[in-house]
MOPAC internal coordinates of N, CA, C and O (Angstrom, degrees):
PM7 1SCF
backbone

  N    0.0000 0     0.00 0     0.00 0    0    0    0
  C    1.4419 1     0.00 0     0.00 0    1    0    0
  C    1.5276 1   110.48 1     0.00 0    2    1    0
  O    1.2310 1   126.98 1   112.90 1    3    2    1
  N    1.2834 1   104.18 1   -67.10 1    3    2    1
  C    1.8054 1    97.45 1   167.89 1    5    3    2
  C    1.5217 1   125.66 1   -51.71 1    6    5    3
  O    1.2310 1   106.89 1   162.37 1    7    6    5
  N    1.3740 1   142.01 1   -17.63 1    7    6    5
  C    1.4785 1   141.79 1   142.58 1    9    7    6
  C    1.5241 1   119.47 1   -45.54 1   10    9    7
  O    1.2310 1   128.94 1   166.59 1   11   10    9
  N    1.4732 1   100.38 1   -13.41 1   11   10    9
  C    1.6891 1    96.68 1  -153.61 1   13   11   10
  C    1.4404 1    86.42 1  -111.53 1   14   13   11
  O    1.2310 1   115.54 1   129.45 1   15   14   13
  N    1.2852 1   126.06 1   -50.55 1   15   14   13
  C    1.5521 1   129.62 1   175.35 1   17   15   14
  C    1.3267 1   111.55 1   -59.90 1   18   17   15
  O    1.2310 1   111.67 1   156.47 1   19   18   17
  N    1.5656 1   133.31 1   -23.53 1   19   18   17
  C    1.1080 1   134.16 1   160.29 1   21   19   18
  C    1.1728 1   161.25 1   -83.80 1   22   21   19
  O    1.2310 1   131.79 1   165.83 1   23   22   21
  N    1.6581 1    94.84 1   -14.17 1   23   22   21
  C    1.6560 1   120.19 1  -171.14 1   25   23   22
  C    0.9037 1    84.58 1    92.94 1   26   25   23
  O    1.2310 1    94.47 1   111.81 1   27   26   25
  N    1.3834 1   161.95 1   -68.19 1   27   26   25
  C    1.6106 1   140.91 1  -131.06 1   29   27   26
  C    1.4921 1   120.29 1   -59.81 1   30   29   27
  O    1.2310 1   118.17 1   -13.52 1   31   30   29
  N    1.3647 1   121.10 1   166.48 1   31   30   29
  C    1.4877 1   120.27 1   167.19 1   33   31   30
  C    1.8796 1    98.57 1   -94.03 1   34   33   31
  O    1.2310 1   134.76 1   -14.88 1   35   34   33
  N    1.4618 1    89.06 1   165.12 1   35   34   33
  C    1.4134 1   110.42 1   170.86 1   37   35   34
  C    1.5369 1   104.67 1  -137.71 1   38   37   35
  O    1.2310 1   120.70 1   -35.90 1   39   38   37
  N    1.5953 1   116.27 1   144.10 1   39   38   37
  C    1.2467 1   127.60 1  -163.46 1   41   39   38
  C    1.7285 1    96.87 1  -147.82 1   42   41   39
  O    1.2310 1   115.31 1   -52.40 1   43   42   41
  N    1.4679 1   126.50 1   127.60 1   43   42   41
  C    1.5393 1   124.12 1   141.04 1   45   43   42
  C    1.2793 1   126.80 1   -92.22 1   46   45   43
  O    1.2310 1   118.98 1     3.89 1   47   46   45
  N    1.3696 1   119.54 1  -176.11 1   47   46   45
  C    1.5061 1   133.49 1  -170.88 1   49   47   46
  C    1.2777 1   121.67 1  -133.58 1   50   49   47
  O    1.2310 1   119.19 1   -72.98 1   51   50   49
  N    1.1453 1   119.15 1   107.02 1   51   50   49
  C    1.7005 1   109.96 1  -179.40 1   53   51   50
  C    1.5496 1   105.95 1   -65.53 1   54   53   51
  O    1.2310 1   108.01 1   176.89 1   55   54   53
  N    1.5373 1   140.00 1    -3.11 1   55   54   53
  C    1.4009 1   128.04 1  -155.73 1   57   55   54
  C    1.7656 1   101.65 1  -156.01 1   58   57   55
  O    1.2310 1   126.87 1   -52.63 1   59   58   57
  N    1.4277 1   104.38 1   127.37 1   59   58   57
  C    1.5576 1    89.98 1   167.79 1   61   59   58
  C    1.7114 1   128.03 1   -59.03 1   62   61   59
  O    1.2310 1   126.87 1   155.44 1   63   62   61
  N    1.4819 1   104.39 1   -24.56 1   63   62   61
  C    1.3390 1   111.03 1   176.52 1   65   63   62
  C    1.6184 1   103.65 1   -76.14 1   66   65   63
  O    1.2310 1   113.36 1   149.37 1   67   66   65
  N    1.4208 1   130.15 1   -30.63 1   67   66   65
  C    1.4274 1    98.95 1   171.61 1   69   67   66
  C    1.3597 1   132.05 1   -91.03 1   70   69   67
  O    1.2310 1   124.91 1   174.34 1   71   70   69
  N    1.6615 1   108.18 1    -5.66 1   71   70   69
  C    1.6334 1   120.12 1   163.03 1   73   71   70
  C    1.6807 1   115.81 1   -57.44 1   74   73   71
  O    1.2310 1   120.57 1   156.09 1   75   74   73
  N    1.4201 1   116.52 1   -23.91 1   75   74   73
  C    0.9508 1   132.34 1  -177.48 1   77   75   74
  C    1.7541 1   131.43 1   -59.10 1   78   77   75
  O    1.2310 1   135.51 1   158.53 1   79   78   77
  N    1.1346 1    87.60 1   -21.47 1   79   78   77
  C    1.9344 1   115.23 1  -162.85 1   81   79   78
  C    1.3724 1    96.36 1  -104.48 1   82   81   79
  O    1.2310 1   114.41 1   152.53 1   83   82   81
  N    1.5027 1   128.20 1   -27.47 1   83   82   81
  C    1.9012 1   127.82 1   136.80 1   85   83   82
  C    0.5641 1   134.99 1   -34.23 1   86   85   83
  O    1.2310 1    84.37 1   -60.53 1   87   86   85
  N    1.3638 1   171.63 1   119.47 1   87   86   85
  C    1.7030 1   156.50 1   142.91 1   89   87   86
  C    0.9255 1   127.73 1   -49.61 1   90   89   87
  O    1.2310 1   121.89 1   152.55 1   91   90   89
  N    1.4056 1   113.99 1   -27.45 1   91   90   89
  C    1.2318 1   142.90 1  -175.83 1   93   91   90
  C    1.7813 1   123.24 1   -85.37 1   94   93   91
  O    1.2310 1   126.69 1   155.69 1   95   94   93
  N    1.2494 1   104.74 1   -24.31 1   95   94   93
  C    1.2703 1   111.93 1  -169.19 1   97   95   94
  C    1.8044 1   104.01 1   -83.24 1   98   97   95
  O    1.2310 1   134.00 1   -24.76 1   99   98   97
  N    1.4432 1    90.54 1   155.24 1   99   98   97
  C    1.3320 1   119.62 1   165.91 1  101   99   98
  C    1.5671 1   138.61 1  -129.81 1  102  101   99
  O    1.2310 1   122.30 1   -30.45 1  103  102  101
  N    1.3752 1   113.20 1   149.55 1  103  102  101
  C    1.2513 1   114.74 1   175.80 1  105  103  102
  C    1.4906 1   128.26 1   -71.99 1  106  105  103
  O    1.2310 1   102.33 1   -93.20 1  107  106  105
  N    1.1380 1   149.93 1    86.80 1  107  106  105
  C    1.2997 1   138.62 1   158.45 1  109  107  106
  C    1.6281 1   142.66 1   -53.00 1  110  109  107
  O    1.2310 1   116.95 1   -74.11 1  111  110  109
  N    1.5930 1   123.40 1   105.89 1  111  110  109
  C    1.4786 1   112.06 1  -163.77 1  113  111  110
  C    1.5670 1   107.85 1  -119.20 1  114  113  111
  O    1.2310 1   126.09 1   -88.75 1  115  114  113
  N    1.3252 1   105.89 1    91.25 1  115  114  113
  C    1.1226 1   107.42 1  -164.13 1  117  115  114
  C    1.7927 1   100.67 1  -114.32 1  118  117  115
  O    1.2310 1   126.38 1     7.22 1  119  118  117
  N    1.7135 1   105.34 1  -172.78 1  119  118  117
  C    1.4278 1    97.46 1  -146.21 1  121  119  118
  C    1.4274 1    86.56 1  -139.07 1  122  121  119
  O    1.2310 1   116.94 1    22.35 1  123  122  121
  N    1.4381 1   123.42 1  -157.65 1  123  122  121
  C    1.7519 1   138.72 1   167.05 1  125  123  122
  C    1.6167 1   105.24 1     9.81 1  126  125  123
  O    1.2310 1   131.75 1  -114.55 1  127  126  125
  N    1.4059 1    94.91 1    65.45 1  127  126  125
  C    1.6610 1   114.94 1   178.80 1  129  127  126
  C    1.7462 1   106.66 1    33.35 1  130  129  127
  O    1.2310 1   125.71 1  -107.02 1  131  130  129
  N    1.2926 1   106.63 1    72.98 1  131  130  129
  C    1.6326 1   115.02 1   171.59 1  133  131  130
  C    1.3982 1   107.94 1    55.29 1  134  133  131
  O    1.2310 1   116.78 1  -149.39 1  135  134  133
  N    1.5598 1   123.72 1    30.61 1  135  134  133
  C    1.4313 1   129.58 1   162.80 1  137  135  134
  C    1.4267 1   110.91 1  -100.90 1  138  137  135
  O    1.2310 1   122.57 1   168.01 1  139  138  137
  N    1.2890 1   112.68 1   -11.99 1  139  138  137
  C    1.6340 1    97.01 1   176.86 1  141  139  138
  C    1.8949 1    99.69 1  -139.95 1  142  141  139
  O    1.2310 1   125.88 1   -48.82 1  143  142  141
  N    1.2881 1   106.30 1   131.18 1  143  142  141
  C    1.6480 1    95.52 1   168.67 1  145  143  142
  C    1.0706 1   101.03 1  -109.29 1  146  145  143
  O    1.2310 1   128.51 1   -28.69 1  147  146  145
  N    1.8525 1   101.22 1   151.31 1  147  146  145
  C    1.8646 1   116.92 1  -175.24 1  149  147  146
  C    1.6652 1   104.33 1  -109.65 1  150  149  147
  O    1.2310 1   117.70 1   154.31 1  151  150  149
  N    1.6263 1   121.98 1   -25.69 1  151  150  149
  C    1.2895 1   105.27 1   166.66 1  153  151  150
  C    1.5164 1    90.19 1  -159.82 1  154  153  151
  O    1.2310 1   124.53 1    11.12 1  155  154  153
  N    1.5043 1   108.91 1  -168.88 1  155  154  153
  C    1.5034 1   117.91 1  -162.22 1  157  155  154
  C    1.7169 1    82.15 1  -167.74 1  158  157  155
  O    1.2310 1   133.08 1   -74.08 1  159  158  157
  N    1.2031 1    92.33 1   105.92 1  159  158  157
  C    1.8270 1    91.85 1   179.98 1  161  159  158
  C    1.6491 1   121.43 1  -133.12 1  162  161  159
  O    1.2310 1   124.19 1   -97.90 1  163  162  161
  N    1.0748 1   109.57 1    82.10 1  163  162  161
  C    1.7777 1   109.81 1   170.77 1  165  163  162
  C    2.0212 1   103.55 1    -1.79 1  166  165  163
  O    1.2310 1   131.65 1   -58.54 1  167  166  165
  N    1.9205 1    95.12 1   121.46 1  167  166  165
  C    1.6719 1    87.23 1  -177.29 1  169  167  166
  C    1.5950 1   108.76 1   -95.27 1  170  169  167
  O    1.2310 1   122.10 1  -160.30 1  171  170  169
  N    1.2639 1   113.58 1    19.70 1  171  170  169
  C    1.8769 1   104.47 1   160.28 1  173  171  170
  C    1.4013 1   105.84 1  -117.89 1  174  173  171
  O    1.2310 1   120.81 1  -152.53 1  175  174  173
  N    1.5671 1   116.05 1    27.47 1  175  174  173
  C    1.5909 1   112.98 1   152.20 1  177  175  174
  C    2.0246 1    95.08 1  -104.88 1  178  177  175
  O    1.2310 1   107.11 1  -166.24 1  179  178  177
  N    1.1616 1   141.61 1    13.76 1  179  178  177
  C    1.2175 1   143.51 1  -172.50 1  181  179  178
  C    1.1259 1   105.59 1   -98.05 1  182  181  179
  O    1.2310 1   109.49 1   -59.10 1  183  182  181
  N    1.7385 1   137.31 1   120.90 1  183  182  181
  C    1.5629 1   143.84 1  -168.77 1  185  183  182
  C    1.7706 1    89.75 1  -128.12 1  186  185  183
  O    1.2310 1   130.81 1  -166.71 1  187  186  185
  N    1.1730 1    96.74 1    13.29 1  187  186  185
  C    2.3461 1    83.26 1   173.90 1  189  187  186
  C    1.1275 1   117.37 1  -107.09 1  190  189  187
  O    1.2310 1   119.67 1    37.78 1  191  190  189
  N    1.4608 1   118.24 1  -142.22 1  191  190  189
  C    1.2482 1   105.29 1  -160.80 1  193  191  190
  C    1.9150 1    85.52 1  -133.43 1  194  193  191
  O    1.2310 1   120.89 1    -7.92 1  195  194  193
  N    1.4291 1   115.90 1   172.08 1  195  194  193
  C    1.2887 1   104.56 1   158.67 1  197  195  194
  C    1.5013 1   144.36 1   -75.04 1  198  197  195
  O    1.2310 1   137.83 1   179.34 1  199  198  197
  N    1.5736 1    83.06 1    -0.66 1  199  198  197
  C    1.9798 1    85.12 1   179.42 1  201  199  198
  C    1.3109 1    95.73 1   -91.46 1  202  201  199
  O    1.2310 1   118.24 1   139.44 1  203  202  201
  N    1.6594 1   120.96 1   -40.56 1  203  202  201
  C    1.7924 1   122.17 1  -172.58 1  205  203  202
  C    1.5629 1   108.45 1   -51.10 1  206  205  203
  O    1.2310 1   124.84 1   145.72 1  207  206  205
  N    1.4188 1   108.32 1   -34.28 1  207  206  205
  C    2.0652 1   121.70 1   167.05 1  209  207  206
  C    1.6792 1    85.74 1   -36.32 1  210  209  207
  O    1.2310 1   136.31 1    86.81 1  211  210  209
  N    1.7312 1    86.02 1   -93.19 1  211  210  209
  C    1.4411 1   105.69 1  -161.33 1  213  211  210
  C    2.0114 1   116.84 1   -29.83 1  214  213  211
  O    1.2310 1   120.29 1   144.36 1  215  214  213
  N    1.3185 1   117.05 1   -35.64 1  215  214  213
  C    1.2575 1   131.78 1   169.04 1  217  215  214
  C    1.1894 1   123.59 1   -55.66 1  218  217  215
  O    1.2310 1   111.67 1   127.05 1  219  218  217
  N    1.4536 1   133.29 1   -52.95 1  219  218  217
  C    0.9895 1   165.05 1  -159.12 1  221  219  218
  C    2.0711 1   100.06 1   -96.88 1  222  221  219
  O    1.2310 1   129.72 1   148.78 1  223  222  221
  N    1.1186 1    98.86 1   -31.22 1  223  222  221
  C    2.1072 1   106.32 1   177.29 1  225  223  222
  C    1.5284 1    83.44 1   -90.98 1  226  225  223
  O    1.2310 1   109.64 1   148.41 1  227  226  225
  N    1.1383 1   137.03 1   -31.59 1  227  226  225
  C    1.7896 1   114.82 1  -168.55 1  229  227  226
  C    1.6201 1    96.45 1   -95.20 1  230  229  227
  O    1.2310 1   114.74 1   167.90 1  231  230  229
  N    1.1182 1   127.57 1   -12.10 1  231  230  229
  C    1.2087 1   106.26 1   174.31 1  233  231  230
  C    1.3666 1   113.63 1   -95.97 1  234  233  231
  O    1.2310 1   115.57 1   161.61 1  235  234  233
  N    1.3657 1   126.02 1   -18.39 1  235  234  233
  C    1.3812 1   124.45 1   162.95 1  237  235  234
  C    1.3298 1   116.02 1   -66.19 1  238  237  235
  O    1.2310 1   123.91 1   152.29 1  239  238  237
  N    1.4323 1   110.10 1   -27.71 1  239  238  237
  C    1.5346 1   105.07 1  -172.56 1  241  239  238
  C    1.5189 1   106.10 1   -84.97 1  242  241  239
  O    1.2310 1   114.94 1   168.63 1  243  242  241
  N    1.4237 1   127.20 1   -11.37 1  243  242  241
  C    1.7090 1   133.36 1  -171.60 1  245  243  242
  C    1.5080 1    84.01 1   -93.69 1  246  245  243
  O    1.2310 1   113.75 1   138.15 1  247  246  245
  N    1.3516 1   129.44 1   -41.85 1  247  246  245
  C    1.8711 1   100.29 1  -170.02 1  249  247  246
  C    2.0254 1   100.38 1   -99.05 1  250  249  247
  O    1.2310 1   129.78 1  -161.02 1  251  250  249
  N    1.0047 1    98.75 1    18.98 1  251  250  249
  C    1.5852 1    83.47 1   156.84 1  253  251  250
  C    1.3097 1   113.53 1  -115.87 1  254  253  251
  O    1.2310 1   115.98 1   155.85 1  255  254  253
  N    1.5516 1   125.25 1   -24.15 1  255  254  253
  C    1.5581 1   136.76 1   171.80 1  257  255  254
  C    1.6255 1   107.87 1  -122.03 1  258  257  255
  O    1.2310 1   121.86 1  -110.21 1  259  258  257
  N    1.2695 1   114.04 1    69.79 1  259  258  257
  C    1.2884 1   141.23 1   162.12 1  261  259  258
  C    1.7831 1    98.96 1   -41.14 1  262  261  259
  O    1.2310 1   113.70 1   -31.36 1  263  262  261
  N    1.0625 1   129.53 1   148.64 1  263  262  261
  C    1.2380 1   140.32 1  -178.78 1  265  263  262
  C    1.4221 1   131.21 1    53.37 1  266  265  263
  O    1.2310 1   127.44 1   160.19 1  267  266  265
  N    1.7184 1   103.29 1   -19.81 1  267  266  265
  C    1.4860 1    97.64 1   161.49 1  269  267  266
  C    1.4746 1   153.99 1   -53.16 1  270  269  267
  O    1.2310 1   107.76 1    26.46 1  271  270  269
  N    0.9205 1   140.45 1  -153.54 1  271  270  269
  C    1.5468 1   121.31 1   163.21 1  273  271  270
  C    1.9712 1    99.13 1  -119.53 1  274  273  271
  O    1.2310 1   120.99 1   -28.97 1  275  274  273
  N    1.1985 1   115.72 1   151.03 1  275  274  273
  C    1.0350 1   116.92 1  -171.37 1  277  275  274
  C    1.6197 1   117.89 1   -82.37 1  278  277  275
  O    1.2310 1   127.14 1   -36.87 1  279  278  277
  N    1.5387 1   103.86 1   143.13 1  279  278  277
  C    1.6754 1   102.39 1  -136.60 1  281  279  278
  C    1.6387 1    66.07 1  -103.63 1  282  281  279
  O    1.2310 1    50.64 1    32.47 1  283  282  281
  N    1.0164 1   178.28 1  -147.53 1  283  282  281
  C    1.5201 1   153.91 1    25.66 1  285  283  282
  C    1.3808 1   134.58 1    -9.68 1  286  285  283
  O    1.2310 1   131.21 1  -117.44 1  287  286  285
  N    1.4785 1    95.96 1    62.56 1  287  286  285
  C    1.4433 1   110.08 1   166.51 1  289  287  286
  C    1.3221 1   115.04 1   -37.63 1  290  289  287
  O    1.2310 1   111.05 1   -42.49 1  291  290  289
  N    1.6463 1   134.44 1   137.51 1  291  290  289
  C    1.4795 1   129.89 1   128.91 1  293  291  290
  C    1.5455 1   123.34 1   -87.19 1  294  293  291
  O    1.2310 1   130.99 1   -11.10 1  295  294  293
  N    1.6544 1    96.39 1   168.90 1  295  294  293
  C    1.3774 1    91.21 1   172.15 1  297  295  294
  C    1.6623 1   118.72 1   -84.47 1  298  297  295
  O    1.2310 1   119.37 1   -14.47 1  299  298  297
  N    1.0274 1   118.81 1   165.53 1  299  298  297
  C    1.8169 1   120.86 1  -179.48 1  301  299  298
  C    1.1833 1    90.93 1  -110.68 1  302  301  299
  O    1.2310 1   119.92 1   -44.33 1  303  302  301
  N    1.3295 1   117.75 1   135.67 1  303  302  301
  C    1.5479 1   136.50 1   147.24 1  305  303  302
  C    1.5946 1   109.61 1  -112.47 1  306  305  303
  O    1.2310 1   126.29 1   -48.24 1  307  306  305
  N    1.3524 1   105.50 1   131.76 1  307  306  305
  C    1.5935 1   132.90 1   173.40 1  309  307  306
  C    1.4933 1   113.42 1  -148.59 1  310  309  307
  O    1.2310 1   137.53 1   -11.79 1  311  310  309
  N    1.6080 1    83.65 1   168.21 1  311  310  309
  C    1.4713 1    98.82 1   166.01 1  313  311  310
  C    1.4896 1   124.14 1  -152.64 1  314  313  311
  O    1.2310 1   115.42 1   -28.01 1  315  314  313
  N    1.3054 1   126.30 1   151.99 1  315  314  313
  C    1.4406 1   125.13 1  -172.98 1  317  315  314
  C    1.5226 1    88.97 1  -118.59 1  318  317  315
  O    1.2310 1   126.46 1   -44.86 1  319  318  317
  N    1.4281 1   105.18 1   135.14 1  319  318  317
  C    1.7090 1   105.83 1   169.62 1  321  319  318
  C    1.6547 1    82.56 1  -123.38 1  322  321  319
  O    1.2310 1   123.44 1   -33.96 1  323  322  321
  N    1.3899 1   111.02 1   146.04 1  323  322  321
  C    1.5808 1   140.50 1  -151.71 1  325  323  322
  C    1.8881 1   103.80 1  -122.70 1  326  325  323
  O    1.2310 1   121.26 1   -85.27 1  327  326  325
  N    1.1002 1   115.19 1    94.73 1  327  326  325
  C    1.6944 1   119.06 1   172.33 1  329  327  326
  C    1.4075 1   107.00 1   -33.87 1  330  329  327
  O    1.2310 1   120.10 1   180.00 1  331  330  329

């Protein structure tokens, strides 16, 4: 929505290694099927790995939905480039 209200493009990533080759891109770790986000993190401030993502999204997603069964969130990588 903000690409579209702005002129900008919007782009995703199937891979943290190819979000990487962006500058621009970011990680998204969101939760209750893209109803709740837990962070939004620039991916050349990121020193892990992609499973420690994936590790780190199931444990955010177990202490915000305590008792559920685990949905297997991934992480989203995008980017908005801004006119």
């Amino acid at each position: 929505m903000v690409a579209d209200a702005t002129g900008g493009s919007y782009e995703s990533y199937r891979s943290l290694d190819e979000a990487r080759d962006d500058r621009d891109a970011v990680v998204v770790l969101e939760g209750d099927y893209g109803g709740q986000i837990y962070a939004t993190i620039p991916v050349r401030d990121i020193r892990c790995s992609m499973n420690a993502l994936e590790r780190l999204l199931a444990g955010l997603d177990a202490i915000a939905w305590p008792g559920t069964p685990p949905r297997h969130e991934t992480p989203l990588f995008r980017t908005t480039t801004h006119r």
